[in-house]
C-alpha positions as CSV (number, residue, x, y, z in Angstrom):
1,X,-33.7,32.5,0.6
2,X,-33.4,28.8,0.6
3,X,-30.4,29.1,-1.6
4,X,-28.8,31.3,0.6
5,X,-29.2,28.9,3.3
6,X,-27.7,26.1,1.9
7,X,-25.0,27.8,0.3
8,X,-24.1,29.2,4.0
9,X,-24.1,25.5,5.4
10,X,-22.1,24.1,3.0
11,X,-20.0,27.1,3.4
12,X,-19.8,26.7,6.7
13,X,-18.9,22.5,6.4
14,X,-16.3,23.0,4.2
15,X,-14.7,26.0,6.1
16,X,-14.7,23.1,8.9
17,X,-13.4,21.0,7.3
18,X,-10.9,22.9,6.3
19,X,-9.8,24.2,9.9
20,X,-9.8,20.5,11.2
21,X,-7.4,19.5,8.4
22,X,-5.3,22.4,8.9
23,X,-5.1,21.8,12.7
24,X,-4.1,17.7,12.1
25,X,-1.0,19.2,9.9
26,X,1.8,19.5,12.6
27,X,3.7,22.6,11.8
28,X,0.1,24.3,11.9
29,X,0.2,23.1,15.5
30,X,3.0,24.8,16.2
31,X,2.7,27.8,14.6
32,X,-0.7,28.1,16.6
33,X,0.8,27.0,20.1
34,X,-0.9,23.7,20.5
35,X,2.3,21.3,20.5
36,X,5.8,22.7,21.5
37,X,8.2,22.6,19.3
38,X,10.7,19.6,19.3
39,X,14.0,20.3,20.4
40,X,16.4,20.6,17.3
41,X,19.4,17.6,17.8
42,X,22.8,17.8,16.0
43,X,24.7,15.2,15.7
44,X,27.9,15.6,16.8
45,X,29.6,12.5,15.6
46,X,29.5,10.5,12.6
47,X,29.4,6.7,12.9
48,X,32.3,4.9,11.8
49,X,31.4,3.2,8.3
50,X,31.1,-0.5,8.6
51,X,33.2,-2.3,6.0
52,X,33.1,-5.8,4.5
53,X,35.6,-7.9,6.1
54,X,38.8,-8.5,3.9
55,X,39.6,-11.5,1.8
56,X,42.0,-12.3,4.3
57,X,39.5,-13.1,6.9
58,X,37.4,-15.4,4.2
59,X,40.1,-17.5,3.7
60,X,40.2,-18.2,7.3
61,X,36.6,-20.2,7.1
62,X,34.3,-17.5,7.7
63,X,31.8,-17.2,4.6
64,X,30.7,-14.3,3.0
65,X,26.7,-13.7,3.3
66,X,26.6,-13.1,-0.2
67,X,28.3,-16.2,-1.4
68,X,26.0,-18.4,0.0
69,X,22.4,-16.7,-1.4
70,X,21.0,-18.6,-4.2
71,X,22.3,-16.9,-7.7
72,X,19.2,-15.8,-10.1
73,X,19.6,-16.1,-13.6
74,X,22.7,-16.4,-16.0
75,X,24.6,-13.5,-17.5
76,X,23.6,-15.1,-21.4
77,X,19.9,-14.5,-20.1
78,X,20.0,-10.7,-21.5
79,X,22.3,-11.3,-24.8
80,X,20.8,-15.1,-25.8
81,X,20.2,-15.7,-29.4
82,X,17.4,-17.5,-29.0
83,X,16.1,-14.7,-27.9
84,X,16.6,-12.4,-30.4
85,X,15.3,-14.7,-33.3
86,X,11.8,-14.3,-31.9
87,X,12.0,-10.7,-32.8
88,X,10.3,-9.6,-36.1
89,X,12.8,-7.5,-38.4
C-alpha cells in the first residue's frame, strides 16, 4: 500500500511538473488561450543595402575603418619553413 502511495506522489509531481513546463513554452500558451497571439508583420520594403564608399572618396582624405585596425600576423605565418622542420617525417 505504501508503494502505491509513493508511486502516486511522484506520479503526481512529475505530471506537475510537466504541466508547468508545458504552460512556460509560449506556443502552448496560445494554443490554450492564455496569451493572444502576436500580430503577424510583413515587411513591405527591403532596406536599401549599405555599400562601402568608393575609392574615389578615400582618396579624398577620408580613411577606411579597416585600414587603420592593427594587422595580426603575416601571410608566411601558415607556409614558414621553420615551421615545417619541427614536424617528424
Amino acid at each position: 500500500m505504501l508503494n502505491f502511495l509513493l508511486g502516486a506522489v511522484a506520479g503526481a509531481l512529475m505530471a506537475a511538473v510537466a504541466t508547468v513546463a508545458a504552460l512556460r513554452n509560449p506556443d502552448v500558451q496560445v494554443k490554450m488561450g492564455i496569451v493572444r497571439p502576436e500580430p503577424v508583420t510583413i515587411q513591405t520594403r527591403r532596406p536599401d543595402p549599405v555599400c562601402p564608399p568608393s575609392p574615389a572618396v578615400q582618396a579624398q582624405g577620408q580613411v577606411h575603418p579597416q585600414a587603420t585596425s592593427p594587422q595580426v600576423g603575416q601571410p608566411e605565418m601558415l607556409f614558414a619553413r621553420r615551421r615545417f622542420w619541427s614536424v617528424a617525417p
